[in-house]
VMD Tcl script that builds the backbone (N, CA, C; Angstrom):
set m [mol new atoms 204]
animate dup $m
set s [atomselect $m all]
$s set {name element resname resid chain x y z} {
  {N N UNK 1 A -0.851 -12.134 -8.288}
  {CA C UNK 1 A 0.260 -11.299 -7.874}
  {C C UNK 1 A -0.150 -9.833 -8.028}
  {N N UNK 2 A 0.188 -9.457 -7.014}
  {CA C UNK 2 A -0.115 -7.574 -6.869}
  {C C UNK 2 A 1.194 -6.786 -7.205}
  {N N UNK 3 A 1.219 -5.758 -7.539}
  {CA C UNK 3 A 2.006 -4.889 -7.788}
  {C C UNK 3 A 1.885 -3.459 -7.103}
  {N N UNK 4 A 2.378 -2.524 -6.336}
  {CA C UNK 4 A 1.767 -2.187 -5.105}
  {C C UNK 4 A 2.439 -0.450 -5.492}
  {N N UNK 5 A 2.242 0.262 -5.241}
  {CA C UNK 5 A 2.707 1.898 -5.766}
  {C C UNK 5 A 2.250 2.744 -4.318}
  {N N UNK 6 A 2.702 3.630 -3.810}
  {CA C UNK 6 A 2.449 4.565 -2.732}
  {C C UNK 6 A 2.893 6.309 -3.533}
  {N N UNK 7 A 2.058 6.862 -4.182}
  {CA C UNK 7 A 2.219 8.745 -3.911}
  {C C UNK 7 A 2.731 8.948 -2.723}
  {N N UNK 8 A 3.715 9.081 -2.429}
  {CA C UNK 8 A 4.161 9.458 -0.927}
  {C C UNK 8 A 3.550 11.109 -0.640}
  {N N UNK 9 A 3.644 11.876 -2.012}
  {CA C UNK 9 A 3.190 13.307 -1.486}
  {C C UNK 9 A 1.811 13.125 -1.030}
  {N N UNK 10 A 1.270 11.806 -1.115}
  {CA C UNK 10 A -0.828 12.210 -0.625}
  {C C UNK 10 A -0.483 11.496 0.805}
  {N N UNK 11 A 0.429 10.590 1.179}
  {CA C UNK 11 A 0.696 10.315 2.438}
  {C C UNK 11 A 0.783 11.008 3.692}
  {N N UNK 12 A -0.199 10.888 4.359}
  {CA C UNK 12 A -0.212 11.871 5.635}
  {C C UNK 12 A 0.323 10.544 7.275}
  {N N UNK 13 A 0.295 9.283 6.881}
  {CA C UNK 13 A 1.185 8.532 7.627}
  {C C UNK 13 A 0.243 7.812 8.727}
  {N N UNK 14 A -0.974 8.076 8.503}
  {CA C UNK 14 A -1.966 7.266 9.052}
  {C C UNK 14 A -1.675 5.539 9.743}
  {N N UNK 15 A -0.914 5.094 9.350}
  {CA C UNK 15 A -0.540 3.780 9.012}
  {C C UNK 15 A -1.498 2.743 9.225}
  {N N UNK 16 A -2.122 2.664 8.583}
  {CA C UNK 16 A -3.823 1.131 8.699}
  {C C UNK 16 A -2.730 0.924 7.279}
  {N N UNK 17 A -2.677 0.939 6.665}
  {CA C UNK 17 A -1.477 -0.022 5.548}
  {C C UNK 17 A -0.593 -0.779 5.947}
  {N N UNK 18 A 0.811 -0.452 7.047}
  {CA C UNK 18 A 1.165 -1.050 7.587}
  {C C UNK 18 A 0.736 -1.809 8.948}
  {N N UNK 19 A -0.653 -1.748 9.223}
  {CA C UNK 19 A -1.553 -2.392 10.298}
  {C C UNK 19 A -2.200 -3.755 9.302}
  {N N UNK 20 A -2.453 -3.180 8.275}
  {CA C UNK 20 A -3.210 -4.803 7.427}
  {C C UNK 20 A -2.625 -5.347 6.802}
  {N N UNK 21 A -1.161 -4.725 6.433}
  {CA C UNK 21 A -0.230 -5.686 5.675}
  {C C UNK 21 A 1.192 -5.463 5.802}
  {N N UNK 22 A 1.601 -5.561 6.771}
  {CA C UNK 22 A 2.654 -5.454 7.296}
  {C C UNK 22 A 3.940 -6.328 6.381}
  {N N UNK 23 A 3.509 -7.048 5.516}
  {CA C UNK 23 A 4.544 -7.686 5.143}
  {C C UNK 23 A 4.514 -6.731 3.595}
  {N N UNK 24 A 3.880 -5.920 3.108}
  {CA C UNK 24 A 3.962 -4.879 1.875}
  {C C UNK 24 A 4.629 -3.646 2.214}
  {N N UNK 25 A 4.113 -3.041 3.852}
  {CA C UNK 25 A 4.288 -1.658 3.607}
  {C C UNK 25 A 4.865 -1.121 5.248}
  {N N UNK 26 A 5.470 -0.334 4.916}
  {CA C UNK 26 A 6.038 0.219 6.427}
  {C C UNK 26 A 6.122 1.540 6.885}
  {N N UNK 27 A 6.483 2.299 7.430}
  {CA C UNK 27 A 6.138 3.409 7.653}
  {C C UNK 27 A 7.472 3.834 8.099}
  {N N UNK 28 A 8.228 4.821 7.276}
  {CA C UNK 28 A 9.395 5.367 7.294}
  {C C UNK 28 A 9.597 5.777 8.675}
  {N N UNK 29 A 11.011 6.417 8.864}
  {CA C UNK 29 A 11.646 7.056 10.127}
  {C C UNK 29 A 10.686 8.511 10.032}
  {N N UNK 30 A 10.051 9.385 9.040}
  {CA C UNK 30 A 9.560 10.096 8.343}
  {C C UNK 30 A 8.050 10.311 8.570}
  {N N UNK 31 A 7.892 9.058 9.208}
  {CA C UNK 31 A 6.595 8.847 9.986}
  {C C UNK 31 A 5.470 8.682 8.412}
  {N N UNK 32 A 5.909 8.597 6.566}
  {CA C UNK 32 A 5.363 8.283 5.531}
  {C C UNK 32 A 5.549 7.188 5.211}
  {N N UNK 33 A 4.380 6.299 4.751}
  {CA C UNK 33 A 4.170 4.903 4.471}
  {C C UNK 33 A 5.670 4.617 2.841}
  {N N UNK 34 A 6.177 3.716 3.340}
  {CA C UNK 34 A 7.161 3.272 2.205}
  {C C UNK 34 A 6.564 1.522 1.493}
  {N N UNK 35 A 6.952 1.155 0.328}
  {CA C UNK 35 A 6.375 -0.186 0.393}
  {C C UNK 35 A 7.828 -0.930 0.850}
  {N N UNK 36 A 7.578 -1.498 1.247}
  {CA C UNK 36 A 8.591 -2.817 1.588}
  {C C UNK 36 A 8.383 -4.618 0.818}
  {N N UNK 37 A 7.235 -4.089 0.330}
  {CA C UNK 37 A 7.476 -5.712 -0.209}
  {C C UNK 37 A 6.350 -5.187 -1.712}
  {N N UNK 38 A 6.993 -4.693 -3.141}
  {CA C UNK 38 A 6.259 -4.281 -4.315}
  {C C UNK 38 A 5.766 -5.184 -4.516}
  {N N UNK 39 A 5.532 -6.438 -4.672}
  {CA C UNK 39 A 4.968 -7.132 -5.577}
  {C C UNK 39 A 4.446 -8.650 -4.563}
  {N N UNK 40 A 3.611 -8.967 -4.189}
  {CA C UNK 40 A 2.925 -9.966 -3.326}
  {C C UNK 40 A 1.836 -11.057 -4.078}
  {N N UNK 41 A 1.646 -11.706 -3.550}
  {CA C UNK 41 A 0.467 -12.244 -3.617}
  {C C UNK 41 A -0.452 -12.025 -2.046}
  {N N UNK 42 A -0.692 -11.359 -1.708}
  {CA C UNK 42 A -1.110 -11.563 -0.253}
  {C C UNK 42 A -2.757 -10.470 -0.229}
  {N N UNK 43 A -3.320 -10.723 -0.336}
  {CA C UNK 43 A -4.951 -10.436 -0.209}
  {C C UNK 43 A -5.079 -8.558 0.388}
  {N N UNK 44 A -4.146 -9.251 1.067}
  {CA C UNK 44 A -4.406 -7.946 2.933}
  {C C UNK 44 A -4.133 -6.284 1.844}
  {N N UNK 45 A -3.339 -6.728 1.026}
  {CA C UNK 45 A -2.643 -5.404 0.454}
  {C C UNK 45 A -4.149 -4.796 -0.313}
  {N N UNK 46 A -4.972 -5.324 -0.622}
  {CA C UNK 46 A -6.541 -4.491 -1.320}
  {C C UNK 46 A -6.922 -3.968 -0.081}
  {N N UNK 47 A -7.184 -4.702 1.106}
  {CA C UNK 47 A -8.012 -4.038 2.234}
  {C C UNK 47 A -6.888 -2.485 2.740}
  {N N UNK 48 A -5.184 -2.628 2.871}
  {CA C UNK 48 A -4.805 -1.957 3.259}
  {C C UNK 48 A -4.928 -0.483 2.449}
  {N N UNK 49 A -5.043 -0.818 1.317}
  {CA C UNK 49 A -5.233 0.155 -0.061}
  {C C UNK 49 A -6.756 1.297 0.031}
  {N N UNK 50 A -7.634 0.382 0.435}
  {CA C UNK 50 A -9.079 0.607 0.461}
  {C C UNK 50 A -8.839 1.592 1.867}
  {N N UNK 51 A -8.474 1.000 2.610}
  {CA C UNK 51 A -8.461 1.843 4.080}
  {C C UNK 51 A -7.892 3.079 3.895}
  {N N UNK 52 A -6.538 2.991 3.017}
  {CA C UNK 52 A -5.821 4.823 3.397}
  {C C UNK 52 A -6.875 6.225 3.063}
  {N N UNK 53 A -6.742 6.575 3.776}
  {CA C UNK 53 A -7.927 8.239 3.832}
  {C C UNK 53 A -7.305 8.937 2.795}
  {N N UNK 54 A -6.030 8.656 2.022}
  {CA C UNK 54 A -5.540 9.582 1.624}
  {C C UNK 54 A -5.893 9.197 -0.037}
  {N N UNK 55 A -5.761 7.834 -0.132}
  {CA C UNK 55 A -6.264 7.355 -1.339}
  {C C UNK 55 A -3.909 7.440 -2.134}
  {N N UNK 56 A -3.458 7.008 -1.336}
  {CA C UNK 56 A -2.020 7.463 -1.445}
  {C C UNK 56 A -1.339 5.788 -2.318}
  {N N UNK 57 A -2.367 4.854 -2.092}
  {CA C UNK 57 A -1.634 3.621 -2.697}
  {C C UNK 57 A -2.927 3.210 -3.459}
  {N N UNK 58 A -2.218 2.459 -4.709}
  {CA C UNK 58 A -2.445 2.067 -5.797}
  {C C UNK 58 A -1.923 0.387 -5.835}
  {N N UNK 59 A -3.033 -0.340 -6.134}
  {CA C UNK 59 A -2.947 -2.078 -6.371}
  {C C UNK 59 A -3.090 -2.615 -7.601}
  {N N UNK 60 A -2.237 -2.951 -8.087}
  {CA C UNK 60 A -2.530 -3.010 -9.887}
  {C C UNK 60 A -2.139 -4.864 -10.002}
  {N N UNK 61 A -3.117 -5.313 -10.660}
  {CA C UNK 61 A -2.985 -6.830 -10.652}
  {C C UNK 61 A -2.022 -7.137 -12.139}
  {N N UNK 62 A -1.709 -8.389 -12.118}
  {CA C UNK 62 A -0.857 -8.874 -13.197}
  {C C UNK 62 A -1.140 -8.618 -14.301}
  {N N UNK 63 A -2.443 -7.956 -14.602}
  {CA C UNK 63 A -2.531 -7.712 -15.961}
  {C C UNK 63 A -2.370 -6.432 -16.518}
  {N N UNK 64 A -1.826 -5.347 -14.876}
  {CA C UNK 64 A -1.548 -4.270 -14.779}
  {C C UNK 64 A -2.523 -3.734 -14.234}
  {N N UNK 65 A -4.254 -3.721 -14.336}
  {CA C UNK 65 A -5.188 -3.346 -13.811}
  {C C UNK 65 A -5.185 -2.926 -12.409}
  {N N UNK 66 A -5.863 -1.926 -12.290}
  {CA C UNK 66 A -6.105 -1.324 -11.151}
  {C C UNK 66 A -6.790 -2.582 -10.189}
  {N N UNK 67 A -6.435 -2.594 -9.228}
  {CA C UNK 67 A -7.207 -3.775 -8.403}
  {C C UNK 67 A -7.918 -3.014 -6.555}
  {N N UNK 68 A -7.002 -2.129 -6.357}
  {CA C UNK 68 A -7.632 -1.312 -5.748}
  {C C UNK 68 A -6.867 0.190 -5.810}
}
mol reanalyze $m
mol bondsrecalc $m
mol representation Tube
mol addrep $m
């Protein structure tokens, strides 16, 4: 299980987050990534994490650890 965090101020709205994991994260009226689903088990949310340019989301696994 992931636990999923977005800095919205490093968000520039790129959206490859809501392109690889659409069921975690969405992209406001605001055109800034929001999470929509905190806490998953779903893989996609490390790759979507790894991708942002902005470095704006944070993946912390069940033991709290940083995961991406």
């Amino acid at each position: 299980m992931y636990r999923i965090e977005i800095d919205r101020s490093l968000c520039s709205g790129f959206g490859s987050c809501a392109e690889l994991a659409s069921r975690s994260f969405v992209l406001g009226p605001d055109g800034i990534a929001a999470v929509h689903e905190a806490q998953t088990d779903d893989d996609a949310v490390l790759e979507a994490a790894a991708s942002c340019p902005m470095g704006a989301i944070a993946v912390y696994d069940e033991r709290g650890q940083r995961a991406a």
